[in-house]
N, C-alpha and C positions, 0 to 999 in steps of 0.2 A: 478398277477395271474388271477384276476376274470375279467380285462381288455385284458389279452390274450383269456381269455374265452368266454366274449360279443364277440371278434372279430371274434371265431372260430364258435361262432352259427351264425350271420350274416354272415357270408360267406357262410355255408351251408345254409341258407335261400335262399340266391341272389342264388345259385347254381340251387338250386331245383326250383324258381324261372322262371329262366331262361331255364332251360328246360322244365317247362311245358309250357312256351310260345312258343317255338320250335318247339314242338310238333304238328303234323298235328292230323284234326280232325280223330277221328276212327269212321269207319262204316261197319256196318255188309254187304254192298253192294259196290262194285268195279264201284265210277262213272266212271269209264273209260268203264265197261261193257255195250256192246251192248242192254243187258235186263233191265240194270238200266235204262239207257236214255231212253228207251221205256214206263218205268215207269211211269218214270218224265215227260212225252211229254203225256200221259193220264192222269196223277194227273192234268195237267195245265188246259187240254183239259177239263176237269171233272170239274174243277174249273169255268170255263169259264161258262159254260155250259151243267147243274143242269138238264135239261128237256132232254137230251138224253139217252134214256134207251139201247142201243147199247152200246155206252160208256161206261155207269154205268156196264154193263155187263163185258166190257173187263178189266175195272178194278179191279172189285171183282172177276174177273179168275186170274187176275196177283196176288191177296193179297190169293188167296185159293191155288194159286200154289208154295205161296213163305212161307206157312203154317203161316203166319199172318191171321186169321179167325176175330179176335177183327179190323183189318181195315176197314175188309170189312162189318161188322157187321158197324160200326161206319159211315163209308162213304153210304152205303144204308139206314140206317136211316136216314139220312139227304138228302137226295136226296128229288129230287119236286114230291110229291102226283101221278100226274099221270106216274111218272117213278116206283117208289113205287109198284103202281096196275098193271105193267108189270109181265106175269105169269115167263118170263126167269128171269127179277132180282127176282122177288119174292119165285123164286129156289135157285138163290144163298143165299139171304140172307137167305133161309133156310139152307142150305150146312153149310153157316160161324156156322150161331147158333150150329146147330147139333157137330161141329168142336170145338164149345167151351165149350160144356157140356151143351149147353142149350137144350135139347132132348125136353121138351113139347114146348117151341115156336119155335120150329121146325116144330112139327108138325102143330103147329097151322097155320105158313104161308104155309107150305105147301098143306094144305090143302086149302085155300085161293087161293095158285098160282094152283092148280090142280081144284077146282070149275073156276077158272076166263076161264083157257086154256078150258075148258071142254062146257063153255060158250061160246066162241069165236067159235068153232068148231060145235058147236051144240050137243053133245051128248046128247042120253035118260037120261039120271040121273043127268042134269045141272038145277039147281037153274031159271027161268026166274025173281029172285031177284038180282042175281047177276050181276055186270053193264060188258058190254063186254068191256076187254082191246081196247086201241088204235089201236096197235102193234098184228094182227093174228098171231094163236096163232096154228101150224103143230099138226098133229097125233102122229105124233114120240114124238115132245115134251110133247104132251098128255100122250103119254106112260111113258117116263122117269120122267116124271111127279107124276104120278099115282104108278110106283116103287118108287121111293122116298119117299112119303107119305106110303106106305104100311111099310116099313120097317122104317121108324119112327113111325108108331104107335106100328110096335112088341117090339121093341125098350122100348117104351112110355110104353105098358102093360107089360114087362119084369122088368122094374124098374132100364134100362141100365141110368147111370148117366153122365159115359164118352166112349164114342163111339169109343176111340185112342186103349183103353187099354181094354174094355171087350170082351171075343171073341164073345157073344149075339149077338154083332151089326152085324157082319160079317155074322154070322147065319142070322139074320132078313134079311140082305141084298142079301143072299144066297135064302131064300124063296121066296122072291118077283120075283127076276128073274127068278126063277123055275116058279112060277106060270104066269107070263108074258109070257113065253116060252109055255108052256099048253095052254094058255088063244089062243096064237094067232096060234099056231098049230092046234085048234080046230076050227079054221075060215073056 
């Protein structure tokens, strides 16, 4: 009896076994998918070559688009210093933060990416401490720039903690564009 019984657990071991080696990898992405590959062909590209702030941009759109914020958070922090002081990466890696509940180092790059762009461009109210990016740095981006930062900091003095799920943020985000809309109507 207990020699039919070793045999009967060995067998369902080899069983179970052998199916999970049969088993193909699971992935939350379809390599076969046209947006995968695209991925994979900028993670490499981004690998290669750390100093492209272009790059680093398309890739933390692809990791902000695909609601992975922690990638892109993770892949811009590692990126080389002067891609880093980029005011477009230094939007997004505001964006991922903001995406992950980090609402004050949100602000705080954005505020960083809104003084650099603001520098680049020359505004009255830029910093001549702050070093100018590489990479010019448009008006428009100045603007969406300058939204962003405003409704992270309502955001920041509301005491919003997750941006997904409060309706606060939406409101903060809701004001900033009213007031941009005023701002440049009044030009």
């Amino acid at each position: 009896m207990e020699a039919k019984l070793n045999v009967g657990i060995l067998c369902t071991l080899a069983l179970a076994w052998a199916s999970l080696t049969l088993a193909e990898p699971s992935s939350a992405m379809d390599p076969h998918d046209e947006l995968t590959r695209d991925l994979a062909d900028i993670e490499d590209r981004f690998a290669r070559d750390r100093e492209d702030p272009a790059l680093a941009e398309r890739l933390a759109d692809a990791y902000l688009d695909l609601d992975r914020p922690d990638l892109a958070v993770a892949t811009l922090s590692t990126a080389a210093a002067p891609v880093q002081a980029d005011p477009a990466v230094a939007h997004r890696l505001a964006r991922a933060y903001e995406q992950t509940g980090r609402v004050a180092d949100a602000l705080a790059i954005a505020e960083l990416a809104t003084a650099r762009c603001g520098r680049s461009i020359g505004t009255a109210d830029s910093s001549s401490v702050t070093p100018i990016p590489e990479r010019s740095c448009s008006e428009r981006t100045y603007a969406a720039l300058s939204m962003h930062r405003n409704a992270l900091s309502r955001m920041h003095a509301w005491g919003v903690t997750d941006p997904r799920t409060d309706s606060r943020a939406q409101l903060a985000y809701s004001l900033s564009v009213r007031a941009a809309r005023i701002l440049s109507a009044s030009r």
